[in-house]
Phi, psi and omega in degrees: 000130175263090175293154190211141181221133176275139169225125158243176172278127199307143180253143175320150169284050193247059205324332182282343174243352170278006199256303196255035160272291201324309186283344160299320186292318174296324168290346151261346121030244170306337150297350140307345172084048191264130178275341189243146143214132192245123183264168184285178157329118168066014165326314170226138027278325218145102159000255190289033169236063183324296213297351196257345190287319177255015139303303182258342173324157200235153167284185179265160203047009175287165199337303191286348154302266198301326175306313217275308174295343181275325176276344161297306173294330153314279204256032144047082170173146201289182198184126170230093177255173145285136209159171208250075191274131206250118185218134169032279192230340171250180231192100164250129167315070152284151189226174202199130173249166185175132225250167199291009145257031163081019161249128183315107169251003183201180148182148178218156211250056174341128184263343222221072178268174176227171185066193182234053205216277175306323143318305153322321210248358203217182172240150154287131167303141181235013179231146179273130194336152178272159154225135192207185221270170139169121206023054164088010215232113165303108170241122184257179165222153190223221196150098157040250210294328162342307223289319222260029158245139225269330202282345150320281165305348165275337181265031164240323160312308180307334218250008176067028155297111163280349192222132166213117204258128168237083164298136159228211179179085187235116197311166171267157165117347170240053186313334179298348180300294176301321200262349165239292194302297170299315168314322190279338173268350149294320155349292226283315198251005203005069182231164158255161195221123163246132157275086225243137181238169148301164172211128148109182200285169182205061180087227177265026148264121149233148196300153174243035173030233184053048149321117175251181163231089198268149178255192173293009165258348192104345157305116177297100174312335180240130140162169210281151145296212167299328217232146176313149212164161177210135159243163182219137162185155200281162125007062169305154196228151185285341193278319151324004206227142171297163173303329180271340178294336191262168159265139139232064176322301202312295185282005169279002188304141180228106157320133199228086184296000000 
């Protein structure tokens, strides 16, 4: 599978026009053969956009669920974005996968939001992150801040995740994150984590970019500078890898009652 992750420049809060950057970016793309391309946190409405997050926020399967599967299904590619899901009286920090033929195949809750901006504006995700089919490939999901605890992510390892997609929205000054954390959770877990961040200001934020594409020894196969930017890179597998590269923490863990 060739994955491909976008790091942009926070874009207006204009859903009609975050739409039809998006299909720019898929439509070049997908000319690239990218079987994936994983957009960041909050794509829509917009990250760093409290008052817009229970404005505009959609129910699941609502306008934007469907625009977003007609351009996936368009350009026969999959799309793992962010967005503002809107249930009843609450409002969750969500992400959504759709396999290329523009069906909804994977959606998540942030269980671990932060700061207080994402607390004000949001509810905790209460279900534990999916794991699912997607070209054949056991794939899971998180969201930021998620990554940056082990036990998400060991609990998408039991489940026998090979691939794990992270939209974010990571500030500059926590470079340790892309540059430790995600690595360690691929290591750790012997998968790969894609990290797809913003790069450059938003109001009083600004993003610090570096989006990876980590592989299962913990290295990067991939990843961004500072600055707006796309990586494309196939897939790896721990069988690509010598034997002493992979971890096997996972199956050696022993429980102590």
């Amino acid at each position: 599978m060739r994955i491909a992750l976008v790091q942009p420049l926070p874009l207006p809060s204009d859903p009609a026009q975050i739409f039809a950057t998006i299909e720019k970016w898929v439509s070049g793309l997908s000319t690239l053969d990218a079987d994936l391309v994983v957009l960041p946190e909050l794509i829509l409405p917009g990250y760093n956009r409290p008052e817009d997050h229970r404005v505009q926020g959609q129910p699941l399967g609502g306008e934007w669920c469907t625009t977003m599967g007609d351009i996936a299904r368009k350009y026969e590619c999959a799309i793992c974005y962010g967005w503002a899901e809107r249930l009843g009286d609450d409002v969750f920090n969500a992400a959504s996968v759709l396999d290329k033929t523009g069906a909804r195949v994977g959606h998540y809750r942030k269980i671990q939001l932060f700061g207080e901006m994402e607390r004000a504006s949001f509810a905790f995700g209460t279900e534990a992150p999916p794991v699912f089919e997607l070209n054949g490939i056991r794939t899971g999901l998180l969201i930021c801040y998620d990554i940056e605890f082990p036990e998400h992510a060991r609990t998408l390892a039991r489940a026998k995740a090979e691939l794990i997609l992270v939209p974010t929205a990571n500030p500059v000054g926590y470079d340790h994150v892309p540059d430790l954390l995600v690595r360690a959770r691929a290591n750790e877990n012997a998968a790969v984590v894609v990290y797809a961040n913003y790069a450059g200001p938003d109001r009083d934020i600004d993003f610090g970019g570096k989006s990876i594409i980590a592989g299962p020894d913990g290295q990067a196969v991939a990843q961004a500078g500072s600055g707006p930017t796309m990586l494309i890179a196939e897939l790896p597998k721990p069988a690509d890898y010598p034997g002493e590269a992979i971890s096997v923490q996972l199956d050696d863990l022993r429980s102590v009652e």
